[in-house]
FIPAZA-249811 format. One line per 4 residues: their letters; for each residue z, x, y of C-alpha. Coordinates in steps of 0.2 Angstrom, whole numbers, plus 5000, padded with zeros to 4 digits. Each point is the difference from the previous one (the first is absolute). Layout:
N
a = Z X Y | ...
END
This chain:
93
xxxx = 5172 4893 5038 | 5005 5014 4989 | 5003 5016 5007 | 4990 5014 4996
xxxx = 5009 5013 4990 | 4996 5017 5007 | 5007 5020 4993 | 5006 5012 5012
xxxx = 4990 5015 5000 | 5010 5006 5012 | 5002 5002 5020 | 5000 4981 5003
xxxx = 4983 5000 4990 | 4998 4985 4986 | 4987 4998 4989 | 4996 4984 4990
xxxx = 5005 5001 4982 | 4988 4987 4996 | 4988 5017 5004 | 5008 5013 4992
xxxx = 4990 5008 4984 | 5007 5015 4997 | 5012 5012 5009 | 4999 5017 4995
xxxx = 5007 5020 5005 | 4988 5007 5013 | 5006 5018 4993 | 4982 5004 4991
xxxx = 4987 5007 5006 | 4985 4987 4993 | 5012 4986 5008 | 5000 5011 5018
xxxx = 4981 5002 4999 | 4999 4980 4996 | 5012 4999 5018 | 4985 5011 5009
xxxx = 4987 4990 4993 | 5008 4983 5004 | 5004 5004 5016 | 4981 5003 5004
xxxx = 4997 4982 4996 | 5015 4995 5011 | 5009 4991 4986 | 5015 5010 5001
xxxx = 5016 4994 5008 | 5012 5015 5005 | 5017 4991 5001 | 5009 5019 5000
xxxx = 5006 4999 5018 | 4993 5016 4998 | 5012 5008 4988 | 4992 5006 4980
xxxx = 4993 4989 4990 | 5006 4995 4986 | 4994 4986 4992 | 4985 4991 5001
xxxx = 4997 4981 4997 | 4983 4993 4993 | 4995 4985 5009 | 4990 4984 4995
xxxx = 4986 5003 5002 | 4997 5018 5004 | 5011 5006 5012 | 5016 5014 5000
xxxx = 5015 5000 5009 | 5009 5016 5003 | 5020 5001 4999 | 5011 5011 5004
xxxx = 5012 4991 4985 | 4997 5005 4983 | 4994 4989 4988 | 5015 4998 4989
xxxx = 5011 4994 5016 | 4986 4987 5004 | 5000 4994 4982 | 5018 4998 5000
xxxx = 4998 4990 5016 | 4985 4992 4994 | 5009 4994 4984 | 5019 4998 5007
xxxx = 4993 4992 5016 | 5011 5009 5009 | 4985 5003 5015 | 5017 5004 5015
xxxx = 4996 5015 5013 | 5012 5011 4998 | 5007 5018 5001 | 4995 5006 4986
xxxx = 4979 5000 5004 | 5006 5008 5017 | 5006 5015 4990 | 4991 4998 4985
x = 4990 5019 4997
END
């Protein structure tokens, strides 16, 4: 059986890249209100560890994941495969 290929998002959190719609900067204020919202409806996923959000990545169907990554390290992750915990997300501000 094939093994599933997952996108560290972070802290020993994987998501499924068969999942992945979109990932984008959590820096606006429209995509912090969506954050608000979505976690009303418990479709959000905080992944942080508790530290500033950075990224967020839209999930099929309708969920969010919260990462304390940005989304330009998980796309060079996502397309390098290169999915290793490391020092670098430790420090990563």
């Amino acid at each position: 059986m094939a093994q599933p290929v997952v996108l560290n998002v972070g802290f020993y959190n994987y998501v499924m890249t068969d999942k992945i719609v979109a990932m984008v900067s959590s820096e606006s204020a429209p995509m912090r209100r969506m954050i608000q919202t979505l976690r009303k409806d418990g479709k959000v996923i905080d992944a942080t560890q508790g530290r500033r959000t950075k990224s967020i990545i839209f999930t099929a169907p309708d969920g969010i994941v919260l990462s304390a990554i940005s989304q330009e390290t998980l796309a060079k992750r996502l397309s390098g495969g290169d999915n290793t915990v490391g020092e670098q997300e430790e420090h990563e501000d």
